[in-house]
N, C-alpha and C positions, 0 to 999 in steps of 0.2 A: 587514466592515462595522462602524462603529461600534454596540458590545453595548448602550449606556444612550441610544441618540438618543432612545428612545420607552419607554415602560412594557411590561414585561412579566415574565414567568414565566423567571427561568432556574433548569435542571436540572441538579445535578450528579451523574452516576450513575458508581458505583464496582461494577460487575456481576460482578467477579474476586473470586479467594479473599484475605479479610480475616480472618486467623487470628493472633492474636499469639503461640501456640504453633508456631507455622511462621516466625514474625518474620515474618509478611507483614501489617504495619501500618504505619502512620505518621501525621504529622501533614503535610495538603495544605493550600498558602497558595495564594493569590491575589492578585495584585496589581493594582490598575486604575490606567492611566496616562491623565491627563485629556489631549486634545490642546495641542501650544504651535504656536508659530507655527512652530518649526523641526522637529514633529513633528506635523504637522496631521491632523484624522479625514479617514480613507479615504474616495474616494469611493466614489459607491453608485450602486446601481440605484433609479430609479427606483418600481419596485414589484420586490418579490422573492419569488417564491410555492413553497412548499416542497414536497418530494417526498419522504414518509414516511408515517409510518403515524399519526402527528397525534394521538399517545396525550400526555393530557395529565398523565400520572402514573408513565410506563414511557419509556425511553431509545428515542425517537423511530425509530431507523433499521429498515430491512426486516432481517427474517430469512429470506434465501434459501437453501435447497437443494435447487432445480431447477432444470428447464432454462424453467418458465414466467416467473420474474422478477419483479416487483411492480410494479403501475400504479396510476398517480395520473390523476385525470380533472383538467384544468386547465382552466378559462377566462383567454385572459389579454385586457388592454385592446383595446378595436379600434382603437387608435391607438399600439399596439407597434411599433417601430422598429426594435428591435434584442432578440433574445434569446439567452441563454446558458445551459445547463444546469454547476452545478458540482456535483461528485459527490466523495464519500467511501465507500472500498469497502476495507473490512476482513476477509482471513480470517480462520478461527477454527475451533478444534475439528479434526475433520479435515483442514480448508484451510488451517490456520494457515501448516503448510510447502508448501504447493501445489507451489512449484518445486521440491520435491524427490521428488514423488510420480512412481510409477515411472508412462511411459507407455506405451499403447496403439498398436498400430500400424494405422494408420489407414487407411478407403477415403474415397472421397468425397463415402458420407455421413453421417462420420461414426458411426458404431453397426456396431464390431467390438467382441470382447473387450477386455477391461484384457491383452493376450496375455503381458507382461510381469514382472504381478505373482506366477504360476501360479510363478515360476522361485525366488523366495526360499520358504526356509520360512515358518508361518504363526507363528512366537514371535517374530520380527524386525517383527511388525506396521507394516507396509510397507502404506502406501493405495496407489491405484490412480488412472485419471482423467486419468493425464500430470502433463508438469510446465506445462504452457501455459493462462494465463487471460485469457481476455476480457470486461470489462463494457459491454456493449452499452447504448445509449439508443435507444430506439423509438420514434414520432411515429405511434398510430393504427395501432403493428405492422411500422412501415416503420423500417428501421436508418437512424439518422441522425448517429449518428457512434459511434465505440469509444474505451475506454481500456486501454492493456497497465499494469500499475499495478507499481509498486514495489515487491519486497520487502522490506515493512519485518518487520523481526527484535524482539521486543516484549522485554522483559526479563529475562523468564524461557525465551526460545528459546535453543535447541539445545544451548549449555551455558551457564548461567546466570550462572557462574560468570564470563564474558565481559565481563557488563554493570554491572559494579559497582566504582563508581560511574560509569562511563564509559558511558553507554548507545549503542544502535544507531541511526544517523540515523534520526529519524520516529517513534520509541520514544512520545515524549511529543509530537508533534506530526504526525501522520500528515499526509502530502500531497494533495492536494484535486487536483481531473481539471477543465479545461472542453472542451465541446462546443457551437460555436455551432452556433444552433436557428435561426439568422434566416434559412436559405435555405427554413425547413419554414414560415413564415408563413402563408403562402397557405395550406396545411393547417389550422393552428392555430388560423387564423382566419376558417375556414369558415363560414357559419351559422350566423357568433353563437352555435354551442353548446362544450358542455365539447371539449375533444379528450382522449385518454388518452398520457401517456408514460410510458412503462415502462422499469426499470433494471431490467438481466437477467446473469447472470452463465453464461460458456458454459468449459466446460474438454474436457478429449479422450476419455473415455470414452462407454460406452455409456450412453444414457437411464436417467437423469440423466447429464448429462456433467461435472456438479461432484457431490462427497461434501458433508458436512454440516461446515458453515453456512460463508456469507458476510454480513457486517454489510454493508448499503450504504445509504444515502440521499443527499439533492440537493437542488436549489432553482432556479430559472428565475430568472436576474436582465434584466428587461426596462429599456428605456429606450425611453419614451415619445416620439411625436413630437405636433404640433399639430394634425393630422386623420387621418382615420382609412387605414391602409395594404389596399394592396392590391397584385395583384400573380399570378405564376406559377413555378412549379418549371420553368425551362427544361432544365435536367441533371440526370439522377441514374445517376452511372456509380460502380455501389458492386459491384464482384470481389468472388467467390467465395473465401474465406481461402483463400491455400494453403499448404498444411502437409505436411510429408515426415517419416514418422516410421522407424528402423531402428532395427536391434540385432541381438544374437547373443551365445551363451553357451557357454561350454567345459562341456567332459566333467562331467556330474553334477552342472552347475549354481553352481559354486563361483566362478566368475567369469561377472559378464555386462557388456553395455555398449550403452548406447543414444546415440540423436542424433535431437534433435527442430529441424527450421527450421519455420519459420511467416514468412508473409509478406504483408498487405493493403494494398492502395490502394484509395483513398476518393476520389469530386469531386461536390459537391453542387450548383447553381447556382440561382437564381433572380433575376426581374425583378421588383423590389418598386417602388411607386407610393408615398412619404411626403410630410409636409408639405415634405420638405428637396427635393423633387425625382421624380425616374425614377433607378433605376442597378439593378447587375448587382451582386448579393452570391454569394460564393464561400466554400464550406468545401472545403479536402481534407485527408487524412491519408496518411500514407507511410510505414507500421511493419515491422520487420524482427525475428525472433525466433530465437534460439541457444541450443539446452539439450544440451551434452555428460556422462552420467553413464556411471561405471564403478562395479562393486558388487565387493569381493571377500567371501573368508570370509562365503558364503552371501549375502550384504547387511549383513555386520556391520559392514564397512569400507566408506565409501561416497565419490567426490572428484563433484561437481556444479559444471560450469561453464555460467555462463550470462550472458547478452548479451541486452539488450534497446535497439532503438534506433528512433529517431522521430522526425519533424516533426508538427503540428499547424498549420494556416493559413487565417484569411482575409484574405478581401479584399473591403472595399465600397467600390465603384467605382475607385478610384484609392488608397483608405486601406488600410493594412497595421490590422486590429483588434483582432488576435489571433493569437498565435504561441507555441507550444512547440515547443520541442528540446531531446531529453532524450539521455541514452543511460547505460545502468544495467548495468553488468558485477558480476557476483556469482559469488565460489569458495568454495566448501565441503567443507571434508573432514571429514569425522567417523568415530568410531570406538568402536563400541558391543561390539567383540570380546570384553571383561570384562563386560556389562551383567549377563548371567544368574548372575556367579558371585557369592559370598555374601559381604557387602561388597564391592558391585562397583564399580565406576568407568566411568566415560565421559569422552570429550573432542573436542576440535573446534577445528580452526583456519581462520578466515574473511577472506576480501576481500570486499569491500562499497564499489564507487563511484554515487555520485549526483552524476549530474552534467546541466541543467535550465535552460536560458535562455528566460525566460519573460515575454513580452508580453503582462500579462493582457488584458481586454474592457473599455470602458467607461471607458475614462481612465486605467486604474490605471498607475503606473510600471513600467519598465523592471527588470528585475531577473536576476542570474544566480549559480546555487549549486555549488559543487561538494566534495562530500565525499567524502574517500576512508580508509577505517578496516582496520586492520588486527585481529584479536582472535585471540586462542588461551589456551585452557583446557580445564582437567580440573574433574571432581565425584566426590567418593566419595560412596557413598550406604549406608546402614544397609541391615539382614537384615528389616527386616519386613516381611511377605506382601501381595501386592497391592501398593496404589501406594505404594513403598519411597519415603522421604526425602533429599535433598542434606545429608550431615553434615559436608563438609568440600570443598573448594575452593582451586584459584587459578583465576588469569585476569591476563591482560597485552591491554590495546587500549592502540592509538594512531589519532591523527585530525588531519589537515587539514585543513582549513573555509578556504575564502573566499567572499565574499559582494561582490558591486556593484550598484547600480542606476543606473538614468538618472536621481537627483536628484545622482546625484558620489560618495555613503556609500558608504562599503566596511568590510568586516570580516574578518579572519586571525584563525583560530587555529592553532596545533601545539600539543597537549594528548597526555597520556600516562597511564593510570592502569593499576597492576598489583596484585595482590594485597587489595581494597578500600580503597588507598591512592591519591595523586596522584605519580604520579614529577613531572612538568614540566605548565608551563600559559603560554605565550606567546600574550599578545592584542596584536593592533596593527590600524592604519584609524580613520576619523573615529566607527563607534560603537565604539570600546572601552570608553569610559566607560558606555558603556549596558549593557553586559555584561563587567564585565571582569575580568581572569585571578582561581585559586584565591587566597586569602590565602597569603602563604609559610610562615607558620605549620604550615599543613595541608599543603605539599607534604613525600614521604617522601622517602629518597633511595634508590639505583635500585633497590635491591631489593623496593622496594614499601612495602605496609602488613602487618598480620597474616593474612590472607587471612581466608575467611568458613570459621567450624568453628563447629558447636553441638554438643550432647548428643548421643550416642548412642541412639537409638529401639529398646530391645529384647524382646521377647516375656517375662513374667515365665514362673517356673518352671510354670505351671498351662498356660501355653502358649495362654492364653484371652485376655489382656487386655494392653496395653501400660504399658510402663512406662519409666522414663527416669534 
């Protein structure tokens, strides 16, 4: 939505470590780009009412790590038309790698042990949980639609070394979830009073079924009609997830391997009475879930394959309003065999596809993305105790980007960065100038840049205090 249509407060919160002794500093620009004609402000909703914790001095989103979720009481107009919940739902802390967290093998309902985790030792600090997450949306306690969410990989995951300066799709712009609301009207719009929706995050363990924390927040974007709506929930055919979890381990634990599928269908309906008429509005969803892991060398060596795929739809009365189709394939090998030894090293090589054809609600254009990144890299890290430091690094990514929408723009990239250098940067499509390749100046040739090394962090001779 247009940030300056109206007055108000914005926050800019930087909540991560800002230590320029770590070099984790810099200087953040922003830039605002006024609308033109050939680049006109978004449309909007009508009214847009938010779903957080409405602190007017703390970084807005919930702090969940439970299975109860966070609710928001809403009123929304009595002459709402159409509504849409959008959601932003970030792991963190222990959820950060969720899809790599070993799972639970599961009954139906849900709440067996973590059985999985018992099998690595406890220095390989391995969460538990599964690797499968769900963010639910609630209407009054009733599920009214899910998001399976993206792995985005943040900067400093898995090997750090990876993302510099090339970062992981969503890195700097995490992807945003809708669930249309407009078949839960008649709910929402009961008795003139508040209703409660609730964004809830559910993973495969026992109660709690997620580890500690998930960020999420959201906002209802409604469009108003000219008198006041009414109406009935004729459908609500919402299965039971079903999830198949397996595994098995050789002699003594040294190799294990698991396989997680998951699988929901969603169909919502209702008969809404608007200023526009009588018609039939329709939500469903159709998700499909794939998490193959093998562990050797106790869990020090780990390869994670994973698939996530899905439709999102509606439909009021004859109009298509809303549509997602995604499908998100992610491989991860890593390899933490060295972690414990004294100047140790680690490293990882990853596939990461995003691929997302997206009809958003409410007018908005046609659009479709697909990226696909290859990265691999090592970290050496210094001898001091406790949380030891990254003193030295490579890293090679590459990425594909294309982008189209239903206004004609299109956008290609093939971009290549290794060693914190640019190998190659080809931009082409009608926005290239809006974004376009590195200067040639700054691309290095193939061998990269000088990779990232600092000081060495060493215990002085008293063995008390650090020193450099």
């Amino acid at each position: 939505m247009p940030l300056f249509a109206k007055e108000g407060d914005l926050m800019m919160d930087f909540s991560n470590i800002i230590a320029p002794e770590l070099l984790l500093d810099g200087v953040f620009d922003a830039t605002f780009y006024a609308p033109t004609s050939n680049f006109p402000a978004a449309k909007t909703a009508d009214v847009i009412i938010p779903l957080s914790n409405l602190s007017p001095t703390v970084a807005n989103f919930f702090t969940i790590d439970n299975d109860q979720g966070a609710a928001t009481n809403v009123s929304l107009p009595k002459n709402s038309a159409e509504a849409y919940v959008e959601i932003f739902c970030s792991g963190n802390s222990a959820e950060e790698f969720w899809y790599l967290s070993k799972p639970a093998k599961l009954t139906e309902d849900l709440d067996t042990p973590d059985e999985f985790v018992p099998y690595f030792p406890e220095s390989t600090g391995v969460t538990g949980k599964g690797p499968f997450r769900e963010v639910q949306v609630l209407v009054d306690g009733k599920l009214a639609g899910v998001v399976w969410p993206y792995a985005v990989i943040y900067t400093g995951g898995i090997t750090p070394s990876n993302w510099r300066p090339l970062t992981a799709y969503g890195a700097y712009d995490a992807p945003t979830y809708w669930i249309d609301v407009t078949p839960f009207l008649p709910t929402l719009l009961a008795h003139g009073v508040a209703h409660s929706i609730t964004l809830r995050v559910v993973g495969q363990g026992t109660a709690p079924t997620i580890n500690s924390n998930w960020f999420v927040s959201g906002s209802v974007h409604v469009r108003l009609g000219k008198s006041p709506t009414t109406g009935r929930i004729t459908k609500y055919d919402v299965l039971d997830i079903k999830s198949l979890t397996v595994g098995g381990a050789s002699s003594g634990n040294k190799t294990v391997w698991t396989k997680v599928d998951v699988s929901r269908e969603l169909s919502i309906e209702a008969e809404l009475t608007t200023s526009e008429g009588t018609t039939t509005v329709s939500f469903t969803q159709s998700l499909r879930y794939n998490n193959e892991a093998r562990y050797a060398d106790h869990g020090w060596v780990q390869w994670v394959n994973q698939t996530t795929i899905g439709t999102s739809l509606s439909t009021h009365g004859c109009l298509t309003t809303f549509r997602d189709a995604f499908t998100y394939p992610l491989s991860v090998f890593s390899n933490y065999s060295l972690y414990t030894a004294e100047f140790g090293s680690y490293g990882s090589d990853i596939h990461q596809t995003h691929t997302r054809a997206l009809l958003p609600p409410l007018g908005g254009d046609y659009r479709a993305i697909h990226s696909a990144q290859h990265a691999q890299g090592q970290i050496g890290m210094d001898n001091w105790p406790g949380l030891r430091h990254a003193i030295n690094g490579t890293g090679a990514t590459d990425q594909t980007f294309a982008y189209i929408d239903g206004r004609g723009e299109t956008y290609f990239r093939d971009v290549a960065a290794k060693n914190d250098g640019w190998v190659r940067d080809r931009v082409w499509g009608t926005l290239r100038d809006a974004n376009p390749p590195v200067p040639r100046n700054q691309i290095f040739g193939p061998g990269g840049g000088p990779g990232f090394r600092r000081m060495v962090a060493r215990r002085n001779g008293d063995g008390d205090a650090p020193g450099w």
